[in-house]
C-alpha positions in Angstrom: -8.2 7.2 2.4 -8.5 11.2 2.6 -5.2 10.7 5.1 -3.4 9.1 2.1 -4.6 11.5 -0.4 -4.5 15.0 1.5 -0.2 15.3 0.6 -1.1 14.5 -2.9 -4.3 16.3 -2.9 -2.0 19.8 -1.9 1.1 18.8 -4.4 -1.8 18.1 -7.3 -3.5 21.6 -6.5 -0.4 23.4 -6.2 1.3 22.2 -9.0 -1.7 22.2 -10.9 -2.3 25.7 -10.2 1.0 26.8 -11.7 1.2 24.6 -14.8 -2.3 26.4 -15.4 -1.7 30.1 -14.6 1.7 29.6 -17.0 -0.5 27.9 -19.6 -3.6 30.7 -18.5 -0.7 33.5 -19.1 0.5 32.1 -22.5 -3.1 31.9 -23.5 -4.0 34.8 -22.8 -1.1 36.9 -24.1 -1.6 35.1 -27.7 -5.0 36.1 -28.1 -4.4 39.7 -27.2 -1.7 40.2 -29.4 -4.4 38.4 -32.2 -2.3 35.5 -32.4 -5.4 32.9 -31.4 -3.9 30.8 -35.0 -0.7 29.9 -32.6 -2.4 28.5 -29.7 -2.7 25.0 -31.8 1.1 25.5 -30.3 0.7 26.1 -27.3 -1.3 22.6 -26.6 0.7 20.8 -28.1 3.6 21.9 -25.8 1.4 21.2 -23.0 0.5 17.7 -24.5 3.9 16.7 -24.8 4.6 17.9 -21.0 2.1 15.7 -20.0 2.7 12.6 -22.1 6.6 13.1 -20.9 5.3 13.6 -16.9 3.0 10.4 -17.1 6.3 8.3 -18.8 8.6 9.6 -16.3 6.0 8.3 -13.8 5.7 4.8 -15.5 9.6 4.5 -16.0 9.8 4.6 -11.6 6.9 2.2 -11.0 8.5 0.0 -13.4 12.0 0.0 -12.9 11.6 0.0 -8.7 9.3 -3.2 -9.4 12.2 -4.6 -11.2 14.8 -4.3 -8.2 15.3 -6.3 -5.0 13.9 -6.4 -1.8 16.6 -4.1 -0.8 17.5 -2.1 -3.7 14.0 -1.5 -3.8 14.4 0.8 -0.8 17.5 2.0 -1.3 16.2 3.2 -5.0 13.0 4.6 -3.3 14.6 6.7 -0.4 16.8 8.4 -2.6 14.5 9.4 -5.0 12.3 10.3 -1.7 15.2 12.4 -1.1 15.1 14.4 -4.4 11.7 14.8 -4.6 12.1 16.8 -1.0 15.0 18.6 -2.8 12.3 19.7 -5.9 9.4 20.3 -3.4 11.2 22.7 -1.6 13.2 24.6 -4.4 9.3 24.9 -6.0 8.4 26.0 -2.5 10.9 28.7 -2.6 11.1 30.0 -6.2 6.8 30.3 -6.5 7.2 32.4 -3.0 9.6 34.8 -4.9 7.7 34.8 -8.3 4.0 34.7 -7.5 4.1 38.6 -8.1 5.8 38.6 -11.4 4.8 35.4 -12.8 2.9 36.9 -15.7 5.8 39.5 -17.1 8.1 36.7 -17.2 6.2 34.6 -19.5 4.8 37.4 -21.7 8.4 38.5 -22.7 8.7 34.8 -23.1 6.0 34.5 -25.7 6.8 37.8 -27.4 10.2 36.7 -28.4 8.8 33.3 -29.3 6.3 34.5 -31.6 9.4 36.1 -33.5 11.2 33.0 -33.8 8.8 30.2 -35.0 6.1 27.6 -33.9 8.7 25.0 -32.7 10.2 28.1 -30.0 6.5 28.6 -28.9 6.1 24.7 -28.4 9.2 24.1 -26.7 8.4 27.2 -24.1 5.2 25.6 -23.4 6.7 22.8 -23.3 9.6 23.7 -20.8 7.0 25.7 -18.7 4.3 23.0 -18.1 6.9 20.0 -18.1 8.5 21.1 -14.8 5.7 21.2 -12.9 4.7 18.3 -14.6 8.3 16.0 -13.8 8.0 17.4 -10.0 4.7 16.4 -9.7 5.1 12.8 -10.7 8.5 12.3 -8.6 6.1 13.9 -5.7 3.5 11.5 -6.2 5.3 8.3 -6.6 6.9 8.5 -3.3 3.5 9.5 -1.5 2.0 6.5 -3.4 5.2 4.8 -1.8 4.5 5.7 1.5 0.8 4.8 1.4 1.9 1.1 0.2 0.6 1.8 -3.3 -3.0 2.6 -2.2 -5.3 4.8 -4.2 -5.7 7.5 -2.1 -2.5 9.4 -3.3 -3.6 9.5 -6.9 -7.2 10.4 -5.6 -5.8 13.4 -3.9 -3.9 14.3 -7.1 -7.0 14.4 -9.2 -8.8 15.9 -7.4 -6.5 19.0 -6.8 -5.7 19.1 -10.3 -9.5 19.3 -10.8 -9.3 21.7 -8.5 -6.7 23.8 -10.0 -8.1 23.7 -13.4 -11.5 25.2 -12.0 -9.2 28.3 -10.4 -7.2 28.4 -13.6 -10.4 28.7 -15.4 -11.8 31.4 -13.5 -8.8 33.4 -13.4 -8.8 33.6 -17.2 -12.3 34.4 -17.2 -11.7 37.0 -14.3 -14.6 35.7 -11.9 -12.3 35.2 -9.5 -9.5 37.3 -7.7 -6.8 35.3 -5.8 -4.0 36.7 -4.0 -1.2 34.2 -5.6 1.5 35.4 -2.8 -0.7 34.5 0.1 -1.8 31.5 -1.3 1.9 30.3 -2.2 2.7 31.1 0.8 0.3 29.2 2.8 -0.1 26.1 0.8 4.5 26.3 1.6 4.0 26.3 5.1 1.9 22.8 4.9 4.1 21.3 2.0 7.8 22.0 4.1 5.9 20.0 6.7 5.0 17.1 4.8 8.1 17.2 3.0 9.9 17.0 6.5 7.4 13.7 6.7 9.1 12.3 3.6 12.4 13.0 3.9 12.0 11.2 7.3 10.5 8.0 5.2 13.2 8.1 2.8 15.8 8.2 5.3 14.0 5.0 7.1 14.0 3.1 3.2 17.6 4.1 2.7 18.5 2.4 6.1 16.4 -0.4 5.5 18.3 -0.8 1.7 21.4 -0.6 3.9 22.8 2.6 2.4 22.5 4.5 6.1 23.5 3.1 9.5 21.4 3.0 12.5 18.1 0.9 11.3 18.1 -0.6 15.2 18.7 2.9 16.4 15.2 3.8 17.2 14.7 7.0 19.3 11.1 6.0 20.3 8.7 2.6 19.9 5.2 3.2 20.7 4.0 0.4 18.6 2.8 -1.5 21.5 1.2 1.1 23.3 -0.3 3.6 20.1 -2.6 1.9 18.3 -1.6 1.8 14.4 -5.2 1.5 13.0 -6.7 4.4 14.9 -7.8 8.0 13.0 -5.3 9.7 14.5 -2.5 7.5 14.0 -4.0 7.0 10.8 -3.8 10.5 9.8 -0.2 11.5 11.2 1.3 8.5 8.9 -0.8 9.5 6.1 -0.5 13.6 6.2 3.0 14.0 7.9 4.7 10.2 7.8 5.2 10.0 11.3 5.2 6.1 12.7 5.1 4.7 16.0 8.6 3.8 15.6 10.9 6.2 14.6 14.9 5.9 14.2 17.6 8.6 15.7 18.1 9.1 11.8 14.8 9.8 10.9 13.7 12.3 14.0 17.3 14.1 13.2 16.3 14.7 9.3 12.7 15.0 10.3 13.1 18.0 13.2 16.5 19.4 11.2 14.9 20.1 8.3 11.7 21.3 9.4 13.8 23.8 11.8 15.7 25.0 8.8 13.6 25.1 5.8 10.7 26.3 7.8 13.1 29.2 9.1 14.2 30.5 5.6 10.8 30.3 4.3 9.4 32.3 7.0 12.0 34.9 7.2 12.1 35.4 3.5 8.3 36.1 3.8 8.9 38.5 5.9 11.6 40.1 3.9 9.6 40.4 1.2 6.6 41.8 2.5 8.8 44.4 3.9 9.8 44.8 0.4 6.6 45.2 -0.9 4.9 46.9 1.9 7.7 50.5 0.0 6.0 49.9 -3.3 2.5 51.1 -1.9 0.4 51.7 -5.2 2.3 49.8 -7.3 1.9 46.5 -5.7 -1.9 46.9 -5.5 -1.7 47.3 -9.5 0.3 44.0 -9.5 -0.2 40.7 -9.9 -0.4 39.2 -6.4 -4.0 40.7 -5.8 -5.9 40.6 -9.2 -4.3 37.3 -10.3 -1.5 36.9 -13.0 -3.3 36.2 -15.7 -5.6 39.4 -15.5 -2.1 40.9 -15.6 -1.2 39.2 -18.1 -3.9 40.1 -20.0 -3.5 43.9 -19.7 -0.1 43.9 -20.6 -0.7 41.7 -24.0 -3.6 44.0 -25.0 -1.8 47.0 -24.5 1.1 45.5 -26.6 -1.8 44.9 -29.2 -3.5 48.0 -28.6 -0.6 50.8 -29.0 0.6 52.4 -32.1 3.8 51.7 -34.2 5.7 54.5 -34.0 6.9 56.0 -37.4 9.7 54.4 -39.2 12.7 56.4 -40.9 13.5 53.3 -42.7 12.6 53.2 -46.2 10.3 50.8 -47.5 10.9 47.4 -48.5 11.4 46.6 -52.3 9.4 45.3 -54.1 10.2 41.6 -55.9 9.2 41.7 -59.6 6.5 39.5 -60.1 7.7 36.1 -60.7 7.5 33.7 -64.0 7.8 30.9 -62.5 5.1 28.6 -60.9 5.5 27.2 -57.5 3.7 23.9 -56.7 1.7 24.9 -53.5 3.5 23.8 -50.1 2.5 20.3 -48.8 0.8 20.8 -45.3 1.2 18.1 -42.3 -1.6 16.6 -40.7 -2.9 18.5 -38.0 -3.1 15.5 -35.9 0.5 14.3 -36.8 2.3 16.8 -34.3 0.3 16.1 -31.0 0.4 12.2 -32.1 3.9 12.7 -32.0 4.6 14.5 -29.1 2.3 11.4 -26.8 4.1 8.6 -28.7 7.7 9.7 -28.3 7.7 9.7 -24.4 5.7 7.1 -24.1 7.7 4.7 -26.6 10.9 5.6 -25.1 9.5 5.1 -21.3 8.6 1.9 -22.8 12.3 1.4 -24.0 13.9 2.4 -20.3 11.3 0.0 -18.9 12.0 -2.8 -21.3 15.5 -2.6 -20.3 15.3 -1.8 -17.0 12.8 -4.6 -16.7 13.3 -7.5 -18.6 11.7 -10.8 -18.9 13.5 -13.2 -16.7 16.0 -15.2 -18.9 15.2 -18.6 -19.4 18.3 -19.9 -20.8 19.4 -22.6 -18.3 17.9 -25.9 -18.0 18.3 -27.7 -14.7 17.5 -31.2 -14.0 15.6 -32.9 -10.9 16.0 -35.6 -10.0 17.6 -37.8 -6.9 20.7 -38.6 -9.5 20.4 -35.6 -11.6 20.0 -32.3 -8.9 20.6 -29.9 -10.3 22.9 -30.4 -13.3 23.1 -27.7 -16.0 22.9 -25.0 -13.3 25.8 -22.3 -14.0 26.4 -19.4 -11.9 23.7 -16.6 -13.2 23.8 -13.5 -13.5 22.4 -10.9 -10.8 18.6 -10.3 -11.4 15.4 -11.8 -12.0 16.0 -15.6 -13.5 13.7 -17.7 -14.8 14.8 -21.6 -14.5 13.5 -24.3 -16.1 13.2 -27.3 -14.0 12.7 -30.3 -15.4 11.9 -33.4 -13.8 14.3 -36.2 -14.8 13.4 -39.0 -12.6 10.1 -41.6 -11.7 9.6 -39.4 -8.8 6.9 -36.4 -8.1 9.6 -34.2 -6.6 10.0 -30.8 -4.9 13.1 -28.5 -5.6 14.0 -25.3 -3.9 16.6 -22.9 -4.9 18.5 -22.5 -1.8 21.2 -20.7 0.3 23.4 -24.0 1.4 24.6 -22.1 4.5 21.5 -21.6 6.1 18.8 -23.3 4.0 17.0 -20.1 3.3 15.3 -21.0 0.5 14.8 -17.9 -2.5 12.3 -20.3 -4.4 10.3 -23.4 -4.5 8.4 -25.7 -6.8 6.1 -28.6 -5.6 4.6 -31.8 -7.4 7.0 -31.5 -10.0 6.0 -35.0 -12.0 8.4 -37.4 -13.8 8.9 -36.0 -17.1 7.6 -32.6 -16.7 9.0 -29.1 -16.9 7.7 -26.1 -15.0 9.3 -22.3 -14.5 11.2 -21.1 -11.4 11.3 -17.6 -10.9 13.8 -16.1 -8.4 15.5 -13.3 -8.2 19.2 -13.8 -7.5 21.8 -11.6 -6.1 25.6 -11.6 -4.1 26.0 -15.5 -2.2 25.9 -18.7 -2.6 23.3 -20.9 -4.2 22.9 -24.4 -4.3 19.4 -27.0 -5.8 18.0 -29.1 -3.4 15.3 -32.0 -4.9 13.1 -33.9 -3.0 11.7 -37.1 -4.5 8.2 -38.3 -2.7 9.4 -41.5 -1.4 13.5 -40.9 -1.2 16.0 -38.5 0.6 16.6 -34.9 -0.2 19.7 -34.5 -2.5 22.0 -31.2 -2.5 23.3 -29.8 -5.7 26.9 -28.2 -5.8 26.8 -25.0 -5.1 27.7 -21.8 -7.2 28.7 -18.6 -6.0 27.2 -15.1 -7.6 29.1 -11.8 -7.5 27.8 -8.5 -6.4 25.9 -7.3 -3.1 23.8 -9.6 -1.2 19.9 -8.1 -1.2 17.5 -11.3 -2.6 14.8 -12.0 0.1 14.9 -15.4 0.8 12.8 -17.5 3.7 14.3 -19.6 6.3 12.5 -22.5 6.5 10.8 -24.0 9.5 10.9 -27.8 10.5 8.7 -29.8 12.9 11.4 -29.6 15.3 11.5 -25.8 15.1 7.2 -26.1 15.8 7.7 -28.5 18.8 8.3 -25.9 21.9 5.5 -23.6 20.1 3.1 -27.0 20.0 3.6 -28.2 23.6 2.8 -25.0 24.8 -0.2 -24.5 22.7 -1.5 -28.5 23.5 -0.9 -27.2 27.4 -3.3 -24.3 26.5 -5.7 -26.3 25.0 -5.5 -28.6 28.1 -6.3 -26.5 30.3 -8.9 -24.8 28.2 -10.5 -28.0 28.0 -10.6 -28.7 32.0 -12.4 -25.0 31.7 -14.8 -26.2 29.8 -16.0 -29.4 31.2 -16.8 -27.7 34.0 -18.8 -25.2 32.5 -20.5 -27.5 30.3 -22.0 -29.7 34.0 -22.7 -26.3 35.1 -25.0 -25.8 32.3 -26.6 -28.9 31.9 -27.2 -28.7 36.2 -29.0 -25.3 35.5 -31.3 -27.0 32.2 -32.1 -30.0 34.4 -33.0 -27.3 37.3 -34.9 -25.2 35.1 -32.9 -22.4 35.7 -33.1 -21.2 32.4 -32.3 -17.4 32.4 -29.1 -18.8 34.3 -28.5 -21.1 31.5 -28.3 -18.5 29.1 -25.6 -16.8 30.6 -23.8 -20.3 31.6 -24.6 -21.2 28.1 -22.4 -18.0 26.5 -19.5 -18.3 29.2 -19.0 -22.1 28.1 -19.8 -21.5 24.5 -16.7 -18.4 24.2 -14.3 -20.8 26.4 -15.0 -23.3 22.9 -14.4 -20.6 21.0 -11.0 -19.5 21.9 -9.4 -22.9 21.1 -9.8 -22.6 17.7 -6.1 -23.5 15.9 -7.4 -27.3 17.8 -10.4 -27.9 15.8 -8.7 -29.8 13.4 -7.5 -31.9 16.0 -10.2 -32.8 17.6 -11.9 -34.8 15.1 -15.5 -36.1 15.7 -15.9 -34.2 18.7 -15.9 -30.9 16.8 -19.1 -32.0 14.7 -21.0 -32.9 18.3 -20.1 -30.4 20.2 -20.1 -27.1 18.0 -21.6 -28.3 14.5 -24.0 -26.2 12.7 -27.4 -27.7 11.2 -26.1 -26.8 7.8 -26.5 -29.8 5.5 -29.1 -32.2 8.1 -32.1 -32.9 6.6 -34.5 -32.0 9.4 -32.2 -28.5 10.0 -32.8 -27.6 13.4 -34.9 -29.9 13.9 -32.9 -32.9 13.2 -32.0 -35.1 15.7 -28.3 -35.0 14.8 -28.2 -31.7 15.7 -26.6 -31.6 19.0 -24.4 -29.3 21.0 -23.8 -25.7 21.9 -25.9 -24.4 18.6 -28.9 -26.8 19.6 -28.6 -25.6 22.9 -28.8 -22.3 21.5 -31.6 -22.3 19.3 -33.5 -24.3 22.3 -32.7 -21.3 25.1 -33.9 -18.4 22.8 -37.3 -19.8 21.1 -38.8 -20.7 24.0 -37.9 -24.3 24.3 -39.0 -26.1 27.8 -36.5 -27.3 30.0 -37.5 -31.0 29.8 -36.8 -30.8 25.7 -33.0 -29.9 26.5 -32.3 -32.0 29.8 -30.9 -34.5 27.1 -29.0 -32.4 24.9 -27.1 -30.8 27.6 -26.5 -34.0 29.6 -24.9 -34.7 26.0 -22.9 -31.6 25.5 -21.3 -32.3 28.7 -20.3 -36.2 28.3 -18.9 -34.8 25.1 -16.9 -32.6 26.5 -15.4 -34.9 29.3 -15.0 -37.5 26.2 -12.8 -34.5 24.2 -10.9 -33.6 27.3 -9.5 -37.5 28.0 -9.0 -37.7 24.1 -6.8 -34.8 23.4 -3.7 -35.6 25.3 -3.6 -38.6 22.4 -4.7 -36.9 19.6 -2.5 -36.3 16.6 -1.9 -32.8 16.7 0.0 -31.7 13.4 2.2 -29.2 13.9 1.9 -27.5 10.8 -1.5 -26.6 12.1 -0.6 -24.1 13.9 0.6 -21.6 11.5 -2.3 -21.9 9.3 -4.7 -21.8 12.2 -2.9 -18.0 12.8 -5.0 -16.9 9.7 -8.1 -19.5 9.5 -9.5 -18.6 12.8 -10.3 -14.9 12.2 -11.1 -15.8 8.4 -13.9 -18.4 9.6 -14.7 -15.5 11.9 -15.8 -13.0 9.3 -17.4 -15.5 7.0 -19.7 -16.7 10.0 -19.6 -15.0 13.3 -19.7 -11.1 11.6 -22.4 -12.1 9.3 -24.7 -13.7 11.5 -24.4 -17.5 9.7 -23.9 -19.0 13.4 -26.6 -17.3 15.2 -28.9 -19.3 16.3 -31.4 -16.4 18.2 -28.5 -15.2 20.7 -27.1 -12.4 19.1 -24.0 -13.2 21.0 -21.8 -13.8 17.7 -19.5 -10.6 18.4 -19.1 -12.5 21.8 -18.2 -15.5 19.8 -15.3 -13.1 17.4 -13.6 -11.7 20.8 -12.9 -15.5 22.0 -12.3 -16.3 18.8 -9.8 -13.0 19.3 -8.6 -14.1 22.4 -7.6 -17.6 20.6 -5.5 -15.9 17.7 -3.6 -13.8 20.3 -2.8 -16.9 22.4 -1.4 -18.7 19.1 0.3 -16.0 17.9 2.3 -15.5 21.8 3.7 -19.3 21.2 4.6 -18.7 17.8 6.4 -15.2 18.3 10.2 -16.5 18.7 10.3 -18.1 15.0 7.9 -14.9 13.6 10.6 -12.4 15.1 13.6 -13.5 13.6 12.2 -14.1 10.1 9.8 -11.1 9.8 10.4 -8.7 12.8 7.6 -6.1 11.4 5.1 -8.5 11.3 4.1 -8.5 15.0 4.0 -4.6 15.8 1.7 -4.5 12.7 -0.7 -7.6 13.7 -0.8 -6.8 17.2 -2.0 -2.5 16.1 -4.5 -4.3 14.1 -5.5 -6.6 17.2 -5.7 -3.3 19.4 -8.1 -2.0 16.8 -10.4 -4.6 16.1 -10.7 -5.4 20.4 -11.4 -1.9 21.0 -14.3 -1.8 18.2 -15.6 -5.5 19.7 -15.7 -4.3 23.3 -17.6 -1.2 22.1 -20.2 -3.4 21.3 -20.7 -5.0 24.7 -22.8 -4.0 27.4 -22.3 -5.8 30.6 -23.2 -8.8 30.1 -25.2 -8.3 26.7 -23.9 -7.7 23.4 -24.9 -6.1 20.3 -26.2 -8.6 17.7 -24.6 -8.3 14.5 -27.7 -7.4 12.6 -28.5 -4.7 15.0 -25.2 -2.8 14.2 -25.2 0.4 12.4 -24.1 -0.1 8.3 -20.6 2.3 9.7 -20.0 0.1 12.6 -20.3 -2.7 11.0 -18.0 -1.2 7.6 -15.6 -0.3 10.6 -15.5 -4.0 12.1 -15.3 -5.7 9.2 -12.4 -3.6 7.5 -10.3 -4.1 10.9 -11.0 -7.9 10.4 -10.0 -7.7 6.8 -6.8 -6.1 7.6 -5.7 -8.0 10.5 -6.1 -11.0 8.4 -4.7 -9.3 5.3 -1.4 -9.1 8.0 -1.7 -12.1 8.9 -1.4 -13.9 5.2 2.1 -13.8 5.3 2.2 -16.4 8.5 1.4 -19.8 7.1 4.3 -19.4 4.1 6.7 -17.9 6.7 6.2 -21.0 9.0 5.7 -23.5 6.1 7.4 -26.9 7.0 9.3 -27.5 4.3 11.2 -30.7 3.4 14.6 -28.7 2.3 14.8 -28.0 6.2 
């Protein structure tokens, strides 16, 4: 996570650090002058900065999560694109101001304090609210980046934490910070990772097809880097550079870092040049004993010196008065800062409630093989909510397609007679058309309606069993010869058992036992077989002990707790014949193709909830073994299903196949020659490492079996 949070960790410190020396200064200069009754004021300028910053930072997360796929990224690169803007004008104006930060605000607060609390609130608020409005535009794209995770807003707190210590002991003067060297470093790292996310914005902006040249790419290392290691890791996180880059990208990327990081430099130079002729007066300054001691010499010498004489003559005086005033009627004290949260935050909710409405569920649209899709008008751009009701005697499906091409935008399935159930979808530019499917009858076609405005709604093209039939006979020849593989290995073992070559047989045992294992998306298909040849003693009354238990597993437990030969001869001689039975089988088993998408996320999840915790083991310790053919398996399905993956989500594969790199490279560290590392032997880190890269390939993987979904709209 620290890869995520160090950007945000640096913008919340930074930031932090100036919101607080500005509120530090304005402290400080009210309580010299003996004006501690106005700093009620003061907070609740910098209350209402904050509420305001937070609302601004709600409003974005809202009203991006109300857009389009595509809009979406358009809306979030150009708003990566001004945040770069604000990042480096901050970068640029602290460098200049460090030194004469305190001045500024004390003249500031003296004329303030002449003019009224609701002047001193509102330069409080302007002050703080700046920092604030940068600092949420910062973090939102960060948080962007990372894909939402919580190592940006980690990073923030804790350099805000951070920057409220330093604030705190700059007031109290127990520390001395040199502000200009400090701005100037902490520049330096922020025009890099700015450079990072101008080169991310550019990349959404392309993908929202506002910029040209999203196929452009001036590199692809995705299939020789691998995505999920630290470093990898830690140049996406920190400075936003990807495997895969676009011309685009490295142009703004290298051009901006060349420029900015050019000025920045040469206007240090200039000005320590500048200050290097002020000699004695810069070491009474600011920039070495920190602003707010500064500040505080300067408002106690305002507090401290005498009034000169005036010539002026004195006031007159008012006769007393007859009259009786009723005494003034005093606010709450809590009404102000009340205020100053709610505002903001009731008008963010106001943007948001506009920006975001509820779906509209004004149309009414009928299902049925007669009835498809009557009552269905043209609607308007934007998330719709349609109520589908079921006006036959058939449990239907419906999907809201794209006629054209039969991409379908949204679904509904078992839809009984009678019944009405919500369809959400969000609709923009094209054509759209209702298709219902009754359970027993044909699929009907609605007439289709045509929707102004730019195309952008994700939709899914569907897959049928046609599609799936080159990706199946190549996977049932894989299988096949798998199975050949096996039989053989299976004879070889029992030959060794009945020899009574049982050391041999342990190592013949694991080579024919991994060959099972990477023909996993099959198991479904091979029915009884399955159960004799692989099944677990879960569930048999007698556990390991049961005569039912048969196969690899019994073979197993037999080989490593000290069983004879003679007790095995039989279940070996089994475990072969069973295999020979499976092999003459298979060519007429009924392999359904919809298997084989779903089997592209089952193997690896049966994997973590057996082989990586040990539930399999039967005294072996060879289930990491078992997870790398189970390994080898998924790769093998996902090669046959590639083609239809690639042209309906070409990211997918670069990411899973990272995340494959990564998990092989932490399973081969655990074996040994011929020997592996037994799961419950594994360190608590290397087994926290092996499990998160299993959670995340399979976490890449989810989207598989709905992309590759047979549906009946095909």
């Amino acid at each position: 996570m620290w890869d995520d949070a160090f950007p945000s960790f640096l913008i919340g410190l930074r930031e932090g650090l100036e919101a607080g020396l500005i509120v530090s200064v304005l402290v400080a200069t009210l309580v010299r002058a003996g004006a501690r009754s106005r700093l009620p004021q003061v907070w609740t300028g910098v209350l209402a900065a904050i509420a305001l910053s937070m609302s601004f930072g709600a409003v974005l997360t809202f009203t991006a999560a109300s857009l389009s796929t595509s809009a979406q990224e358009a809306f979030g690169g150009a708003l990566s694109v001004v945040a770069v803007a604000f990042v480096t004008a901050m970068v640029f104006w602290m460098r200049r101001s460090a030194r004469h930060l305190a001045g500024e605000i004390k003249e500031k607060v003296t004329e303030a304090l002449t003019m009224g609390a609701g002047v001193l609130v509102l330069t409080s608020f302007l002050a703080v609210g700046r920092e604030g409005l940068e600092t949420a535009l910062f973090l939102w794209t960060t948080a962007r980046a990372a894909n939402e995770s919580a190592g940006p807003l980690t990073g923030a707190g804790l350099g805000l934490v951070l920057a409220a210590a330093l604030c705190w002991g700059l007031y109290r003067r127990v520390l001395r910070i040199n502000l200009t060297r400090f701005f100037t470093a902490t520049g330096v790292v922020l025009i890099v990772i700015a450079a990072g996310v101008l080169g991310y914005g550019l990349r959404d902006l392309q993908e929202g097809a506002v910029l040209p040249g999203g196929t452009a790419y001036a590199f692809d290392l995705s299939g020789s880097v691998d995505a999920g290691a630290w470093y990898s890791t830690l140049l996406q996180g920190v400075l936003n550079l990807t495997p895969a880059m676009t011309w685009l990208q490295v142009t703004g990327y290298v051009g901006y870092l060349a420029l900015v990081m050019t000025l920045f430099v040469r206007g240090v130079r200039e000005q320590s040049g500048a200050g290097a002729s002020v000699g004695a007066g810069r070491r009474k300054g600011t920039g070495v004993d920190g602003a707010v001691a500064g500040a505080k010499r300067v408002a106690a010498s305002s507090a401290a010196s005498p009034v000169a004489p005036s010539t002026a003559p004195p006031p007159a005086t008012e006769p007393p008065s007859t009259l009786t005033t009723a005494p003034a009627r005093r606010r709450p004290a809590w009404l102000i800062p009340v205020a100053v949260v709610a505002v903001p935050a009731l008008l963010a909710g106001l943007v948001v409630a506009l920006a975001h409405p509820k779906p509209a569920a004004g149309e009414t649209v009928a299902v049925s093989e007669t009835d498809c899709g009557q009552g269905f008008t043209a609607p308007e751009p934007g998330r719709q909510d349609f109520l589908m009701h079921n006006t036959g005697n058939q449990t239907s499906e419906v999907y809201l397609i794209d006629p054209s091409s039969n991409a379908v935008y949204g679904e509904i399935e078992g839809l009984a007679p009678g019944t009405t159930r919500d369809l959400i979808a969000t609709v923009a530019g094209g054509t759209y058309a209702w298709r219902c499917v009754p359970a027993d009858g044909k699929a009907v076609t609605s007439k289709a309606v045509r929707v102004g405005g730019a195309a952008g709604a994700h939709a899914v093209v569907p897959v049928s069993e046609r599609d799936l039939a080159a990706p199946l006979t190549a996977y049932r020849a894989y299988v096949d010869r798998g199975l050949a593989t096996l039989v053989t290995q299976t004879r070889k073992l029992s030959d060794d058992i009945r020899a009574g070559r049982l050391d041999t047989a342990r190592t013949d045992w694991l080579t024919a036992h991994r060959t099972y294992a990477s023909l996993g998306a099959a198991y479904g298909t091979f029915e009884d077989f399955d159960q004799k040849i692989d099944g677990r003693p879960d569930g048999l009354p007698g556990g390991v002990h049961d005569k039912d238990f048969t196969g690899f597993l019994r073979i197993e437990y037999g080989l490593w707790h000290g069983e004879p030969a003679t007790g095995l001869r039989g279940v070996a001689q089994q475990l072969a014949e069973d295999s020979a039975g499976l092999r003459k089988a298979f060519p007429h088993q009924d392999f359904d193709p919809s298997d084989l998408p779903l089997r592209a996320h089952e193997i690896l999840e049966n994997t973590l909830q057996f082989e990586l915790t040990g539930d399999t083991d039967q005294g072996s310790g060879t289930g990491l073994a078992t997870a790398d053919a189970n390994l080898a398996g998924t790769r093998e399905l996902l090669a046959v299903l590639k083609p239809l993956l690639t042209t309906r989500a070409p990211r997918l594969l670069p990411t899973v196949d990272a995340d494959i790199a990564r998990l092989q490279k932490l399973l081969d560290s655990a074996r040994h020659g011929a020997r592996w590392t037994p799961v419950d032997r594994l360190d608590r880190a290397a087994k926290a490492r092996l499990d998160g890269a299993t959670g995340q390939l399979l976490e890449d993987l989810s989207p598989v079996p709905d992309l590759l979904e047979v549906r009946k709209s095909a």
